[in-house]
C-alpha positions as CSV (number, residue, x, y, z in Angstrom):
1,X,42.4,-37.7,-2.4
2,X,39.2,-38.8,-0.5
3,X,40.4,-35.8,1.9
4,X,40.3,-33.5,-0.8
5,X,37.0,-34.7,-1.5
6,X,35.2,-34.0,2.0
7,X,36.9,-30.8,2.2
8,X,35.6,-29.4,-1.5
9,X,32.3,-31.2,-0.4
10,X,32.1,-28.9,3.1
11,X,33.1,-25.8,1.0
12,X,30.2,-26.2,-1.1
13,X,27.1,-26.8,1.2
14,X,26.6,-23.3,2.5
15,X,23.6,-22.7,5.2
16,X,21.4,-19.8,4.9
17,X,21.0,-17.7,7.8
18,X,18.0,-17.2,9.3
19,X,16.1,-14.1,8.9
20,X,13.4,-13.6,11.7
21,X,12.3,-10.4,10.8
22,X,11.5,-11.2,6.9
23,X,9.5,-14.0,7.9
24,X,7.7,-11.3,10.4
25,X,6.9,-8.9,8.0
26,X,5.4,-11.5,5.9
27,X,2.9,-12.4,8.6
28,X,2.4,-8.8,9.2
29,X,1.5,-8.6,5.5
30,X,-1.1,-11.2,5.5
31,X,-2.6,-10.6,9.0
32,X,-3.1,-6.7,8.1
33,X,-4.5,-7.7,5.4
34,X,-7.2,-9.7,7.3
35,X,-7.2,-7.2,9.9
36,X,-8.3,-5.0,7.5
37,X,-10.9,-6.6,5.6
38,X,-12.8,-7.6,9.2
39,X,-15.5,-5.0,8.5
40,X,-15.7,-4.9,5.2
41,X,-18.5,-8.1,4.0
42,X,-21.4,-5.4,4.0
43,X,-23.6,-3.7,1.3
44,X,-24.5,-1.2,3.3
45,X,-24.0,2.6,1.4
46,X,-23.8,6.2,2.7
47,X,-24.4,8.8,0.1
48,X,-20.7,9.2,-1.4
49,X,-20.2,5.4,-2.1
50,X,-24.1,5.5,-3.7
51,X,-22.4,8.5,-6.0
52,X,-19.5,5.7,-6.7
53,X,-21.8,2.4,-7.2
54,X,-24.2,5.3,-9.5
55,X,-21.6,6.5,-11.7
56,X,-19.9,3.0,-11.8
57,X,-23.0,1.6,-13.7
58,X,-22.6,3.9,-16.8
59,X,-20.4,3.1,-20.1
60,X,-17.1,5.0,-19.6
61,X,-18.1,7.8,-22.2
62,X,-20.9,8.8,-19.7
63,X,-18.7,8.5,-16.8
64,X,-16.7,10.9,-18.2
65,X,-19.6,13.6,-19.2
66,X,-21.2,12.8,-15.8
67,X,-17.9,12.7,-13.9
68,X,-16.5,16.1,-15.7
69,X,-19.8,17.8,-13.3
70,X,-18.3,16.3,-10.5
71,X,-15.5,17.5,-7.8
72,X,-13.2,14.3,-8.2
73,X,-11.4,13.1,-11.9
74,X,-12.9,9.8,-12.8
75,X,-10.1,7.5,-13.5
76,X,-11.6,5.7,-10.4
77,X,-14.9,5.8,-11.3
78,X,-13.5,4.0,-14.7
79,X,-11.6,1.3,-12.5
80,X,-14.8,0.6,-10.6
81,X,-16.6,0.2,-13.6
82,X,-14.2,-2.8,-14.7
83,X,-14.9,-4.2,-11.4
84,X,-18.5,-4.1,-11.8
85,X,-18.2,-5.3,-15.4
86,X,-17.1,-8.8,-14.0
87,X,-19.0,-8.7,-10.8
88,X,-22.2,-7.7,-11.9
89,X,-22.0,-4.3,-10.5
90,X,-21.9,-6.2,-6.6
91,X,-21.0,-3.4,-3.9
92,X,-19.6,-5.8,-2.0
93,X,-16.9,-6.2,-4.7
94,X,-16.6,-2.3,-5.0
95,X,-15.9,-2.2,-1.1
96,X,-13.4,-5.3,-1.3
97,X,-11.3,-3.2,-3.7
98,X,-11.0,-0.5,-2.1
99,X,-8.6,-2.5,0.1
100,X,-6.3,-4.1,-2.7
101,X,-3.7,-0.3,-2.9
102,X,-3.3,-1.2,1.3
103,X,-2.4,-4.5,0.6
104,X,-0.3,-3.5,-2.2
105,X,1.1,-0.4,0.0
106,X,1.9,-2.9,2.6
107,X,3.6,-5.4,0.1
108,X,5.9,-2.3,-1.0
109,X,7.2,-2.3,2.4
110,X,8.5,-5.7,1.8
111,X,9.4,-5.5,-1.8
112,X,10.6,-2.1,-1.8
113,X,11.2,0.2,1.1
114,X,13.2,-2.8,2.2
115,X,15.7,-2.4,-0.1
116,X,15.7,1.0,-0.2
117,X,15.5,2.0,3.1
118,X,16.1,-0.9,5.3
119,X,14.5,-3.9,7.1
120,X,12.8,-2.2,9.8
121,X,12.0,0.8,7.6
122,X,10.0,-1.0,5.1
123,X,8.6,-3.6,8.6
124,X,7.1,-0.9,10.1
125,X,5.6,0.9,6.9
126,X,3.6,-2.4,6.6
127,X,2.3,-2.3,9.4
128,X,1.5,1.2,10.0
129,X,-0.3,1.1,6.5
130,X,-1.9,-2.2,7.9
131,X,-3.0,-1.1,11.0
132,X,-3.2,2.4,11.3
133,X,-6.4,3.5,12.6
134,X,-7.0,6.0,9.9
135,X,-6.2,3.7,7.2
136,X,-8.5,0.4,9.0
137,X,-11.5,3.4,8.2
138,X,-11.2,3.9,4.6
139,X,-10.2,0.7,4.0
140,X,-13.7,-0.6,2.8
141,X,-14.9,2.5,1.6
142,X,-16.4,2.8,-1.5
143,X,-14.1,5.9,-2.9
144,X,-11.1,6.9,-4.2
145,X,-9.2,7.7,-1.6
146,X,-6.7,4.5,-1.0
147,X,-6.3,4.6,-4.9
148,X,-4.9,8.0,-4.6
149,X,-3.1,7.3,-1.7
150,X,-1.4,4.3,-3.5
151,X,-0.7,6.5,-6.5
152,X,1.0,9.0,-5.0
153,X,3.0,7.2,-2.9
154,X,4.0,5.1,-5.8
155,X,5.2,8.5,-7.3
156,X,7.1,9.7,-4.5
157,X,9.3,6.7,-4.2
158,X,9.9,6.3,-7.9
159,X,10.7,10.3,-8.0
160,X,12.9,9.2,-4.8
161,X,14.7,6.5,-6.8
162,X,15.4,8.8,-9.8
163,X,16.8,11.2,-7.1
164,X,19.3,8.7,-5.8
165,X,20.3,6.4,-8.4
166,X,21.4,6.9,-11.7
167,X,19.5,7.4,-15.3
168,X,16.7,4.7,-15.2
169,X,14.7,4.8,-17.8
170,X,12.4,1.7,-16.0
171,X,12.1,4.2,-13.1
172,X,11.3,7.2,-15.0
173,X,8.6,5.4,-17.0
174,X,6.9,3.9,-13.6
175,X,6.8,7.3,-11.6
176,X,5.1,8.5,-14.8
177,X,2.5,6.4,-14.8
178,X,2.2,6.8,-11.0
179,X,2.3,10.5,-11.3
180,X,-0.6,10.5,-14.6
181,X,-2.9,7.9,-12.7
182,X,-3.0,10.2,-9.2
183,X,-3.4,13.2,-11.5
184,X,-7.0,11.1,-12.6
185,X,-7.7,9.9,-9.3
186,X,-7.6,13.3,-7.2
187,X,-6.9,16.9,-7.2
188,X,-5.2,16.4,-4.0
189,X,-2.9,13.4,-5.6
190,X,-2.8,16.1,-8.9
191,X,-1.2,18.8,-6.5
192,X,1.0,16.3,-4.9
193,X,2.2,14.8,-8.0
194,X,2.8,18.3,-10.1
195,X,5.4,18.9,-6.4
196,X,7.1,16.2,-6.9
197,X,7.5,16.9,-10.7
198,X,8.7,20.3,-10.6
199,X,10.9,19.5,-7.6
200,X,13.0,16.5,-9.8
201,X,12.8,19.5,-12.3
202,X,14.7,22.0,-10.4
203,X,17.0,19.5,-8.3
204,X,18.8,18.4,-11.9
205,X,18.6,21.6,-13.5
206,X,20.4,23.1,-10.8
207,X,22.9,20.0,-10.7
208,X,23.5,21.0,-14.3
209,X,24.7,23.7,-13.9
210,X,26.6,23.2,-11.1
211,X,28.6,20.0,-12.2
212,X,29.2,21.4,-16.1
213,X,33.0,21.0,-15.3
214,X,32.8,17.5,-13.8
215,X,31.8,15.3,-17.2
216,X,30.3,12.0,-15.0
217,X,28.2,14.1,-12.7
218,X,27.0,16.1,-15.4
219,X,26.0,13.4,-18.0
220,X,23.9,12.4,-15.0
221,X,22.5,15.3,-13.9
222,X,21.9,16.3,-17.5
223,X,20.5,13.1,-18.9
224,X,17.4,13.0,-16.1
225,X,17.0,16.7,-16.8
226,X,16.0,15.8,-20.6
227,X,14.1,12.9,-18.8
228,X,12.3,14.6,-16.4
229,X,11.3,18.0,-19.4
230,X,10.1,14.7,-21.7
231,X,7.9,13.2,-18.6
232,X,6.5,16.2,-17.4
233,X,5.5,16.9,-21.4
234,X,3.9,13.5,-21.7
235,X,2.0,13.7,-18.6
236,X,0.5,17.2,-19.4
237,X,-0.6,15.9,-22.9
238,X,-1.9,13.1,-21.5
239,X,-4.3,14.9,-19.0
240,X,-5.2,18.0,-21.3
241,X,-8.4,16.5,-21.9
242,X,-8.9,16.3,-18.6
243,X,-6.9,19.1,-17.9
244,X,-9.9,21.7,-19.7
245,X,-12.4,20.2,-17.6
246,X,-10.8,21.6,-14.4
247,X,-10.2,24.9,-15.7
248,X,-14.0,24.9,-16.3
249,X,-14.7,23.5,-12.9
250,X,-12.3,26.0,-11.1
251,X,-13.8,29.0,-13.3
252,X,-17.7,27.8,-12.2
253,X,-16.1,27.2,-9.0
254,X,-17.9,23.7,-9.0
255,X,-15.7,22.4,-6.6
256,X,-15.5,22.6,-3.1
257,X,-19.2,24.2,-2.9
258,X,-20.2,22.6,0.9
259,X,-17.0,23.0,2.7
260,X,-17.0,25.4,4.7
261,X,-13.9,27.1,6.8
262,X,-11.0,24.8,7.7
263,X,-11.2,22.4,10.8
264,X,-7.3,22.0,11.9
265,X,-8.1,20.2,15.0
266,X,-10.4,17.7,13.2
267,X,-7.4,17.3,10.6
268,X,-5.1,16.7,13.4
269,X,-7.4,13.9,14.3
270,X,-8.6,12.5,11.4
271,X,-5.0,11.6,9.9
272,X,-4.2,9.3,13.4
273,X,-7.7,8.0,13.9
274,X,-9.9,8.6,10.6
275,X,-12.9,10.3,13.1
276,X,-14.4,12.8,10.8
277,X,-17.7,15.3,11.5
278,X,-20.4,12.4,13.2
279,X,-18.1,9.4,12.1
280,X,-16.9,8.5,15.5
281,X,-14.9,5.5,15.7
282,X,-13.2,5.9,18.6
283,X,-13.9,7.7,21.4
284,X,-13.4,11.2,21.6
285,X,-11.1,11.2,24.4
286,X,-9.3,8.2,23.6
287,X,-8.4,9.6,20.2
288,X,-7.4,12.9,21.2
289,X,-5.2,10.8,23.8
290,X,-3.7,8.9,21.1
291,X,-3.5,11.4,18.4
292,X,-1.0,13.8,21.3
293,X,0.8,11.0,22.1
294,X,1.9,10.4,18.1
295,X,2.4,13.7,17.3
296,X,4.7,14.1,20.5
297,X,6.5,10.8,19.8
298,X,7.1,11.8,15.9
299,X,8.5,15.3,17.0
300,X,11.0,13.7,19.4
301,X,12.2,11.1,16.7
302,X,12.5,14.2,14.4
303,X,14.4,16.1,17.0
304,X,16.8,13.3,17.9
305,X,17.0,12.2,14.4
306,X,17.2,15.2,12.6
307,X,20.6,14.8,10.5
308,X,20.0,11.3,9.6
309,X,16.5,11.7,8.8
310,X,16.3,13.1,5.0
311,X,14.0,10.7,3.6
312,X,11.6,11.5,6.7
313,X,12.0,15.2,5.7
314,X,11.7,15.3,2.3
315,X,8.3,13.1,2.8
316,X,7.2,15.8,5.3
317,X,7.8,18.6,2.8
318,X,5.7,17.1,0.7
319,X,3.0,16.6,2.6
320,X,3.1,20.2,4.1
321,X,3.4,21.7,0.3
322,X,0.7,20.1,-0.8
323,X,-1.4,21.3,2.4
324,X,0.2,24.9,1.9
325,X,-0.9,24.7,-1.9
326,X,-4.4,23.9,-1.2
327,X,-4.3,26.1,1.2
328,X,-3.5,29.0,-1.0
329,X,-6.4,27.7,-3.2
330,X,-8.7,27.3,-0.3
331,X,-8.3,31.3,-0.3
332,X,-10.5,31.7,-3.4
333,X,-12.1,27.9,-3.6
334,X,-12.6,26.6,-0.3
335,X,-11.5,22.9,-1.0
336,X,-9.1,22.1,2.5
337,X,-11.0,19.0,3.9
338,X,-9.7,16.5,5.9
339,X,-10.8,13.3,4.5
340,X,-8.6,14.7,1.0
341,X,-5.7,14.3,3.5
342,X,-5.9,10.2,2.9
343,X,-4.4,11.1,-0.8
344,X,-0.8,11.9,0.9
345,X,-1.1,9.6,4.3
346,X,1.1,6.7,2.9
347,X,3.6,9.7,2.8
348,X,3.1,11.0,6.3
349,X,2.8,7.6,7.5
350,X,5.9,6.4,5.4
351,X,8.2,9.3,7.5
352,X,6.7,7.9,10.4
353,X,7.8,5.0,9.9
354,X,11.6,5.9,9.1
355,X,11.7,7.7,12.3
356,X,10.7,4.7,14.1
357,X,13.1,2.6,12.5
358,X,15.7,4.5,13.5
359,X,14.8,4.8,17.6
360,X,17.1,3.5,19.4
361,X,15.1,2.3,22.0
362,X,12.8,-1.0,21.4
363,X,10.7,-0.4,24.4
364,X,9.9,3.2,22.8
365,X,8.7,1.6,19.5
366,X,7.1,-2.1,20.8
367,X,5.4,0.9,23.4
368,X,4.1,2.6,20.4
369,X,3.1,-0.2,18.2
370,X,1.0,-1.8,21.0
371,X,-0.8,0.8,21.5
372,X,-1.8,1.4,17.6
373,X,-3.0,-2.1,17.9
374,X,-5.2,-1.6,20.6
375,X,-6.7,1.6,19.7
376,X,-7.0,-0.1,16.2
377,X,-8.8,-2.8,17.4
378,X,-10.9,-0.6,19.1
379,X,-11.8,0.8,15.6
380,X,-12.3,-1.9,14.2
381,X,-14.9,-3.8,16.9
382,X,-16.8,-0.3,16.7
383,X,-16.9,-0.9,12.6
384,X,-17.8,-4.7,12.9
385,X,-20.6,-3.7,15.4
386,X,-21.9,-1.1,13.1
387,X,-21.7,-2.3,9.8
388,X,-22.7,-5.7,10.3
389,X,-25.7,-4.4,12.1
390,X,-28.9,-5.7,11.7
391,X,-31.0,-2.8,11.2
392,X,-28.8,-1.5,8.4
393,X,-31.1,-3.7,5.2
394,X,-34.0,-3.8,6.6
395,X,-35.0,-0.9,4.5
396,X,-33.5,-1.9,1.3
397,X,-34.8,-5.6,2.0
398,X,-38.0,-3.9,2.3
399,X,-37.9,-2.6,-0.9
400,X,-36.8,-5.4,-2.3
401,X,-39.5,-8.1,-0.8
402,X,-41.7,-5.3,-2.6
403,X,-40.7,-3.2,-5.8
404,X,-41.8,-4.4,-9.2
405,X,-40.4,-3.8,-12.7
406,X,-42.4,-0.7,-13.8
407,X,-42.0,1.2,-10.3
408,X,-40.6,4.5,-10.9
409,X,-38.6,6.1,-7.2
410,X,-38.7,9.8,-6.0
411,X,-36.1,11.3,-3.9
412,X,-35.2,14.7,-3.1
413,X,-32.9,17.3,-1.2
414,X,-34.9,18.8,1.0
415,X,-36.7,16.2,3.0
416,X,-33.9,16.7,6.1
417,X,-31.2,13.2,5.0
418,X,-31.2,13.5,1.2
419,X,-29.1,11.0,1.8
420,X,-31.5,8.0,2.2
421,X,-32.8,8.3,-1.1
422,X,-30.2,8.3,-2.8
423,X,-28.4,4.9,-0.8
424,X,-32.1,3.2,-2.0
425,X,-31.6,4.5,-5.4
426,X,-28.4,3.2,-6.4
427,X,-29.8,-0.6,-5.1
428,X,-32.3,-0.5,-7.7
429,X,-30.2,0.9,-10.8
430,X,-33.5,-1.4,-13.2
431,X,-36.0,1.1,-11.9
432,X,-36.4,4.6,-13.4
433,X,-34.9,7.0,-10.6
434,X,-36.3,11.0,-10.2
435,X,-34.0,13.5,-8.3
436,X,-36.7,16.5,-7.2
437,X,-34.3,19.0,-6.9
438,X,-36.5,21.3,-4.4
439,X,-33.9,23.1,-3.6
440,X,-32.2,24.2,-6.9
441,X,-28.7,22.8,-6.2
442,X,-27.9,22.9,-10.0
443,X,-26.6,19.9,-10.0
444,X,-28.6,17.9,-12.9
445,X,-25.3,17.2,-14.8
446,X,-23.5,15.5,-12.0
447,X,-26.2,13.6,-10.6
448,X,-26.8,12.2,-13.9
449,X,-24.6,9.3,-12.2
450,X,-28.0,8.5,-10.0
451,X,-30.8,9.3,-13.0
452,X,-33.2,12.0,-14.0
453,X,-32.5,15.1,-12.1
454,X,-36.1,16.9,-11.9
455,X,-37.5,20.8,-10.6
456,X,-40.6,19.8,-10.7
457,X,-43.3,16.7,-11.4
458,X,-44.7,18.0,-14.5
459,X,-43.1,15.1,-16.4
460,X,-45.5,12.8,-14.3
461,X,-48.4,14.5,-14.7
462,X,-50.2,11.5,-16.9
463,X,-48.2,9.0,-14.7
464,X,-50.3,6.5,-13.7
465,X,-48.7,3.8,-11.3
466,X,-46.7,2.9,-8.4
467,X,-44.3,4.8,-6.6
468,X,-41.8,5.0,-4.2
469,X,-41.1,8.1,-2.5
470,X,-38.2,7.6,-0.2
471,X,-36.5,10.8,2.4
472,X,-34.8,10.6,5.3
473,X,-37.6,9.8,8.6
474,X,-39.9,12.9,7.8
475,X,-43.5,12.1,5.4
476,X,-42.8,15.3,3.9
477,X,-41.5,14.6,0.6
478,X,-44.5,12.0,0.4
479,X,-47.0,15.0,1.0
480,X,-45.2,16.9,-1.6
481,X,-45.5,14.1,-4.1
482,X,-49.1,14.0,-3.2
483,X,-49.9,17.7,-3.4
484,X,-48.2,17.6,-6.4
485,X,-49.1,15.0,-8.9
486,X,-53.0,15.5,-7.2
487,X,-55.7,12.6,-8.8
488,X,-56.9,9.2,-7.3
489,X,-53.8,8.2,-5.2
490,X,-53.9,5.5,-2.7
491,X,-50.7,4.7,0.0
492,X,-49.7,1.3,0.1
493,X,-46.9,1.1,2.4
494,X,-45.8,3.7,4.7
495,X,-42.3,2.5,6.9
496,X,-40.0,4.4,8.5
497,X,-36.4,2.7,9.5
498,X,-33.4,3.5,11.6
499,X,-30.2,1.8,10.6
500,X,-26.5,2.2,12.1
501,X,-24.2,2.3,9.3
502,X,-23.8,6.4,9.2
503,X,-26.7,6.7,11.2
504,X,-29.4,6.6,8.5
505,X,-32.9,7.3,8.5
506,X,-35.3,6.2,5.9
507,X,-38.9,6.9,5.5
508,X,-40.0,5.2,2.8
509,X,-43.8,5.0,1.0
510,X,-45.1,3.1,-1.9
511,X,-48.5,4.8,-3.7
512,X,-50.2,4.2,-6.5
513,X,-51.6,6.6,-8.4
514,X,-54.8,5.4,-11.1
């Protein structure tokens, strides 16, 4: 009896087996998370985060009248102004949460592609999302872009799951909302989105019809086609209001205005190592370096993966339909930009990351993933060194040692850097702002998001006061103010600053004017 008792007693203690690598990819998850936040305890602003911290400040009915001018949809611009409704409008928490969709992407490696995919699959997604050059950039970035990126990734896998499993209704309802919110967030996440869509469309109408004589298959095939007709019809109604604003955007041609011809080389580069126009982060050499060896590496793993890679392939169609469909746009509206390409990277980087998981060869991969860690720390020294630099608050510590209640600020566009003015603007949201719109951009709607959008100083005329004329490091725009509003006007302060975050150059005045 007592041996019966031992033996049901060993039967019942059972030992879990260690698992090395989920442990790992937890630690990758919290280190890349740390990695990425490194550079990102600034308040430093170049002018598109000024447009997000500008438009952020405004109740969400004027976000959308302002934001309905602009060339992005504005469900970021609402999420920001939640975040600044509990901060107190602090950049620094607008730059912080640019990073939570990263973390999240990288916690969907665990959660989900693990399960869907495999171990290393959803290992290495982590940590390419975590520590991918391009990624480490935009991670503190004051925009949309990691949103969107998060968005539409969420989408894809959902839409993936729905093509795999059975009828979900939990999954339908998820890539939904994944697919509406990327709509809101981006054009580029729209056009992404709508692919996916009308791809689940056809796949199951065409199943339909080909599995009518087998009853299981078709009740499958048939159900998610009533599913997918009733999303897509919810998602439309859902974004028709928004849905008339791009029609009037795409007939005024609104969008897309400064880009000029497409740059496929700095694409190439910019997806690897997020170097874009002057925003060199790594050298030149270096990156191009790095950017071959990737592309080389993911074309063998293609190549000698090619029959088991479908998830890999289906991710890379979408990303090459949604650069053919803009494209085809970019024929009529030039709108092909590289930075827009962060929208679909968690896709690129997601068939990356398949591929890898299934090479063979562990010094091919440990190769590969040591060298994105040192060319992404690299990237991130040359962002720590730059945006923690001392020169960039001098000016807007300047201002702020200085400006008083009733000052009124002056920028313009045509001063050389219009970019200055803005950046000081958007620090001092209390103070009445003036946008001299020398060089008739048309832009008074949009730029609503910064203040009063001006063609000329008549409105100041009886102005009597102080103000602050702020351009990039030229006194022009204060010799214009002068010439313009004439009378008893005496300069007070007259600085001019050079800081390193983008490079900036601010001349900034204070007059006063009796």
């Amino acid at each position: 009896m007592n041996n019966n008792t031992n033996n049901e007693s060993k039967e019942l203690i059972v030992v879990p087996k260690f698992n090395l690598t989920k442990y790992l990819h937890i630690a990758i998850i919290i280190l890349g998370s740390i990695f990425i936040l490194f550079s990102s305890f600034h308040e430093s602003l170049w002018f598109d985060e000024s447009y997000s911290v500008g438009i952020a400040s405004h109740s969400f009915s004027e976000i959308w009248s302002i934001g309905s001018h602009d060339v992005h949809p504005i469900l970021y611009y609402f999420m920001l102004r939640i975040v600044g409704f509990f901060t107190g409008n602090s950049i620094l928490a607008y730059r912080l949460f640019s990073a939570v969709p990263l973390i999240i992407l990288g916690i969907l490696g665990y959660t989900h592609l693990r399960k869907d995919f495999g171990e290393k699959t959803g290992f290495i997604f982590s940590f390419l999302i975590l520590f991918m050059p391009v990624t480490l950039v935009y991670a503190g970035e004051i925009r949309m872009y990691t949103w969107a990126m998060l968005f539409v990734f969420g989408a894809a896998l959902y839409g993936y799951r729905i093509y795999k499993s059975g009828i979900s209704n939990k999954n339908w309802i998820i890539f939904s909302i994944f697919s509406l919110a990327s709509a809101y967030t981006h054009y580029y996440s729209l056009v992404a989105v709508a692919i996916i869509n009308i791809a689940l469309f056809i796949y199951f109408l065409v199943n339909n019809v080909k599995q009518r004589n087998y009853e299981v298959k078709y009740i499958k095939y048939s159900k998610n086609l009533k599913r997918s007709i009733i999303s897509a019809i919810i998602q439309i109604i859902l974004y028709i209001p928004w849905l008339i604003v791009l029609i009037g955007q795409f007939m005024g041609v609104s969008g897309g205005f400064w880009i000029g011809a497409p740059n496929f080389l700095e694409m190439f580069e910019f997806q690897f190592t997020g170097n874009l126009g002057t925003s060199i982060h790594l050298n030149k050499i270096i990156s191009y370096t790095f950017c071959i060896i990737m592309a080389i590496y993911m074309i063998y793993l293609f190549y000698k993966k090619w029959k088991e890679a479908k998830p890999a392939k289906l991710a890379m169609a979408l990303y090459l339909a949604v650069l053919i469909a803009v494209g085809i746009v970019s024929l009529k509206t030039p709108i092909l930009y590289a930075r827009y390409l962060l929208t679909i990277t968690a896709v690129f980087l997601f068939a990356l990351a398949f591929l890898m998981a299934r090479d063979n060869s562990k010094i091919h991969v440990n190769t590969i993933c040591v060298l994105i860690l040192i060319v992404s720390a690299i990237v991130n020294y040359n962002l720590v060194t730059t945006n923690y630099d001392e020169s960039n608050r001098k000016p807007i510590e300047f201002m702020e040692s200085r400006i008083e209640e009733n000052d009124i600020i002056i920028i313009d566009n045509a001063a050389g850097g219009y970019g200055s003015g803005f950046v000081a603007g958007v620090n001092f949201l209390d103070n009445k702002l003036y946008f001299w719109d020398r060089l008739n951009w048309n832009v008074e709607e949009a730029y609503k998001a910064f203040g009063e959008t001006v063609y000329d100083l008549d409105e100041l005329e009886d102005y009597t006061g102080r103000i602050w004329v702020v351009s990039d490091d030229s006194d022009e725009l204060l010799e214009a103010v002068i010439e313009e509003l004439g009378g008893d006007i005496q300069v007070l302060y007259n600085e001019q600053f050079s800081t390193k975050y983008q490079s900036y150059q601010y001349a900034i005045s204070l007059i006063e004017r009796n």
